[in-house]
C-alpha positions in Angstrom: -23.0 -159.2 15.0 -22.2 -160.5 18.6 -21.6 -163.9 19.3 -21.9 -165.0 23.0 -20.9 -168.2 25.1 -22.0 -169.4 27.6 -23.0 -172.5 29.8 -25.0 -173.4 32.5 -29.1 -173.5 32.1 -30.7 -170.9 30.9 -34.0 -169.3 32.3 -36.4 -167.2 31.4 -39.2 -166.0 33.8 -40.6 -163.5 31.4 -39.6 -165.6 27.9 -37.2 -164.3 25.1 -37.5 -161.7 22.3 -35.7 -161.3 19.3 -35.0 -161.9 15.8 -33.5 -164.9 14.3 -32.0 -164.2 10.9 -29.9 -166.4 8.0 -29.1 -170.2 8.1 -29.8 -171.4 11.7 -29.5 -174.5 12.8 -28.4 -177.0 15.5 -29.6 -179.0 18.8 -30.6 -177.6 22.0 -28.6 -179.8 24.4 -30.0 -180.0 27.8 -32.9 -178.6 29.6 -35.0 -176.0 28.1 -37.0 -174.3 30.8 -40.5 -172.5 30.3 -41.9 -170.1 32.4 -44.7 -171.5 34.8 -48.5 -170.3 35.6 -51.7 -171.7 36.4 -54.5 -171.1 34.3 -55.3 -168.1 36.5 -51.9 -166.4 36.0 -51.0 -167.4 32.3 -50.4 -163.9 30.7 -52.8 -163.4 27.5 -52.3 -165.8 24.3 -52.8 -163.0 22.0 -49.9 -161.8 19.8 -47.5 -164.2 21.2 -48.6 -167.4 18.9 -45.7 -170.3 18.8 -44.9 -169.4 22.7 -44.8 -172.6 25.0 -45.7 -172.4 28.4 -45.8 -174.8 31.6 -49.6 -174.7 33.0 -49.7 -176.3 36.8 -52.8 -176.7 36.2 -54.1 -176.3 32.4 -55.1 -180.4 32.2 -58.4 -180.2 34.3 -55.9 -179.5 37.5 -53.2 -181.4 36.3 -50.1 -179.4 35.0 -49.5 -179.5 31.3 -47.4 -178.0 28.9 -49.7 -175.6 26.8 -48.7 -173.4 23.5 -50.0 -169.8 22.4 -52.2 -170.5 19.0 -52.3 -166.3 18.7 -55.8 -166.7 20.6 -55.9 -169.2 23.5 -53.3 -171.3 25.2 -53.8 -175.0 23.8 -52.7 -178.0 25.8 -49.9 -180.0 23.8 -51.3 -183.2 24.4 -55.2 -182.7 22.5 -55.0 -178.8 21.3 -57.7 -178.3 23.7 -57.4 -175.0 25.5 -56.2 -174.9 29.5 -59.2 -175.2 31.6 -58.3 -175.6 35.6 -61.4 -178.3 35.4 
């Protein structure tokens, strides 16, 4: 198994994929950046439940962070899903 180091943020404009296996645990320190999209552009909600997005627009215009329920992107504040109004 590989271990890697490194510092400085770390961003993802298409998210990250793998497989987290055994006893993990620990802090993220820092930012944590999510990829961006309006309501529009916000890629499909199916398959990819647990996956956080930032939605410019998902609160009725306003931006919002929003998470993938395996169906619809829900905004994190009510669980209502991302409507642009």
């Amino acid at each position: 198994m590989a271990n890697t180091t490194f510092t400085g943020p770390v961003i993802s404009t298409n998210g990250f994929v793998g497989a987290v296996t055994g006893d993990v645990t620990g802090d993220v320190v820092g930012l944590v950046q999510v990829p961006t999209y309006t309501v529009s552009t916000a890629p499909s909600a199916a398959s990819i439940a647990g996956s956080l997005v930032y939605v410019s627009d998902g609160a009725a215009g306003s931006a919002i962070l929003a998470f993938s329920d395996g169906t619809n992107w829900k905004r994190s504040d009510t669980g209502a899903t991302i409507a642009a109004s």
